[in-house]
C-alpha positions as CSV (number, residue, x, y, z in Angstrom):
1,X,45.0,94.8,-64.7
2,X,45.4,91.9,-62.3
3,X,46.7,92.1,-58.5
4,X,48.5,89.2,-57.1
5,X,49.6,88.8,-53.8
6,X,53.0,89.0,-53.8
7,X,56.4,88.3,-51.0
8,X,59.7,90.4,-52.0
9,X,63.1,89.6,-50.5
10,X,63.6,91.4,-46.8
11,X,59.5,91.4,-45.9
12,X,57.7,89.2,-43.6
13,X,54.2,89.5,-45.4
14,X,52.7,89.1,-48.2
15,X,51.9,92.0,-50.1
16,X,49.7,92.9,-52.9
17,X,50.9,94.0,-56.2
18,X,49.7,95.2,-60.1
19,X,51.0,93.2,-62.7
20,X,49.7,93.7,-66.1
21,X,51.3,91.0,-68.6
22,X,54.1,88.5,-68.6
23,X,57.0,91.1,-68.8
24,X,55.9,92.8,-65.5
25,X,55.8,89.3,-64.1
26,X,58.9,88.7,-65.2
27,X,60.5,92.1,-64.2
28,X,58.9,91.3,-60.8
29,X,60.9,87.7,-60.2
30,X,64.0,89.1,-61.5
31,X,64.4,86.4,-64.7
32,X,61.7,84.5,-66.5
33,X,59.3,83.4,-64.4
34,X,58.1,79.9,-63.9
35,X,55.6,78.2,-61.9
36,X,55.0,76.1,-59.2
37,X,51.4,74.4,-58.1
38,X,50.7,74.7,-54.9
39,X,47.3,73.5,-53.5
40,X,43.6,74.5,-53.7
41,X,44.4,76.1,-57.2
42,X,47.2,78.7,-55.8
43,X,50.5,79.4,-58.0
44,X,53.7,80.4,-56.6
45,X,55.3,82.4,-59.3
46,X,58.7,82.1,-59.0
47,X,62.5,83.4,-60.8
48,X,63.4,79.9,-63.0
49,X,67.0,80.3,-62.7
50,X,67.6,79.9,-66.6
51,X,68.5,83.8,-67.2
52,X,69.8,85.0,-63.5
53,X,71.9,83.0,-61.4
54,X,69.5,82.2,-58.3
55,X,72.6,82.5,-56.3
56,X,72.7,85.4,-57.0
57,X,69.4,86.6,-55.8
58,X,68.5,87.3,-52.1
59,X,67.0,84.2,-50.0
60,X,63.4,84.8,-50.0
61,X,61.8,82.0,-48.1
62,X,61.8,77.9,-47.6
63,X,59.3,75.5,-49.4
64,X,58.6,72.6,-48.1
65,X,57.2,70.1,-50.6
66,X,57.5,65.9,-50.2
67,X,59.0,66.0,-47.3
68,X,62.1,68.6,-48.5
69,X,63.0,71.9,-47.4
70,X,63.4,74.0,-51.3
71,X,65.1,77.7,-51.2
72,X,63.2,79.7,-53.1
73,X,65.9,83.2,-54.7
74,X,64.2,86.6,-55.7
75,X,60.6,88.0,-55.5
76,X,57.5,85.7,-55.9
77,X,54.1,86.3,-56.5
78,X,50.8,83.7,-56.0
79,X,48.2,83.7,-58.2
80,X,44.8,81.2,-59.0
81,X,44.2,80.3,-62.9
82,X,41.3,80.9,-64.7
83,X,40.0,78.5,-67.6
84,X,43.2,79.5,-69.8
85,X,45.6,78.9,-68.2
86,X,46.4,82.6,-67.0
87,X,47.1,84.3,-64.1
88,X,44.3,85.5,-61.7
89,X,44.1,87.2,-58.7
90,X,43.6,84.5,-55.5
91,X,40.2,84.1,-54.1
92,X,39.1,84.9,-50.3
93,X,39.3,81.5,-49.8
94,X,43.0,81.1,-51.3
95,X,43.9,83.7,-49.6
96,X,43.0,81.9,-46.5
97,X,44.4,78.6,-47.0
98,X,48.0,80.9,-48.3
99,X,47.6,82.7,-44.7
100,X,47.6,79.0,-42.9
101,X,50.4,77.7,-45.1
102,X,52.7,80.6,-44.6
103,X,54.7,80.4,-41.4
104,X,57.3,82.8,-40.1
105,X,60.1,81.1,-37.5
106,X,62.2,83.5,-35.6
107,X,65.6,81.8,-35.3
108,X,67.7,82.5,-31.9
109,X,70.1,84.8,-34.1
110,X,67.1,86.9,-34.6
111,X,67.2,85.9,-38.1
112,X,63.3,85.1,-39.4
113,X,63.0,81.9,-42.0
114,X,59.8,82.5,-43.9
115,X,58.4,78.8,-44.6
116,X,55.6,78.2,-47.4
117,X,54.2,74.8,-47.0
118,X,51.1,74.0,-49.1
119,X,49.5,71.5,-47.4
120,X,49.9,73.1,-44.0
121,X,52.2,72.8,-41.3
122,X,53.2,68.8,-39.8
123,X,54.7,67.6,-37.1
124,X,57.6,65.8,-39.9
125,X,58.4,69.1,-41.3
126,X,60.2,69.9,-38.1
127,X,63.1,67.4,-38.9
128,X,64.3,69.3,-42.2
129,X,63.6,72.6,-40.9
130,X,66.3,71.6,-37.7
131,X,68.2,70.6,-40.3
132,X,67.8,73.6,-42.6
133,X,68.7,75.6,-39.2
134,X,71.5,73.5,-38.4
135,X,72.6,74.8,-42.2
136,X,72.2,78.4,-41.1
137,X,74.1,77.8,-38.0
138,X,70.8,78.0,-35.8
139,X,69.0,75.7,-33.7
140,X,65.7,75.8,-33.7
């Protein structure tokens, strides 16, 4: 049995969540679930987009990575590794640095972008995200 923190569509926190093999992963995202390395050994387990449309999954949150502002569809989950390869449930210290990466922006409308960017927040991230919000019809 493993727990994995976890972010579903609509919810402004992470949350944690059993998942027991590859098909309750799976189940979870809402398609077959890929993965994306973060930093300090975190995995953001992700919908791929080869089985369900990620169009036509609800917006989840934004993630920045070189220097670009990435939708991300559907339900995700984080996870560490272990020697394998596998799935394992985040350390304290994970945890921590996924607390300081994870930023929630209310937008004027009300509307709240939730913004994952693994290296922590910069200063030059604030370009795409006006941009992003331009997209949205926001300013931010």
């Amino acid at each position: 049995m493993s727990r994995f923190l976890a972010k579903v569509t609509n919810d402004n926190q992470w949350t944690e969540v059993t998942l027991q093999n590859e098909h309750e992963m799976n189940v979870f995202v809402g398609g077959r679930a890929d993965v994306i390395p973060l930093s300090m050994g975190i995995d953001l387990h992700l919908n791929d987009g080869l089985i369900t449309e990620l169009e036509n999954l609800p917006l989840n949150l934004f993630l920045s990575f070189d220097d670009d502002v990435h939708p991300v569809y559907g339900n995700v989950f984080v996870a560490g590794r272990d020697e394998c390869g596998d799935p394992i449930s985040l350390t304290r210290e994970q945890k921590k640095h996924l607390d300081a990466t994870f930023h929630v922006m209310t937008m004027p409308s009300g509307l709240k972008i939730m913004h994952l960017h693994p290296e922590g927040f910069h200063c030059k991230m604030i370009e795409p995200l006006r941009v992003l919000g331009e997209v949205l019809g926001e300013s931010i």
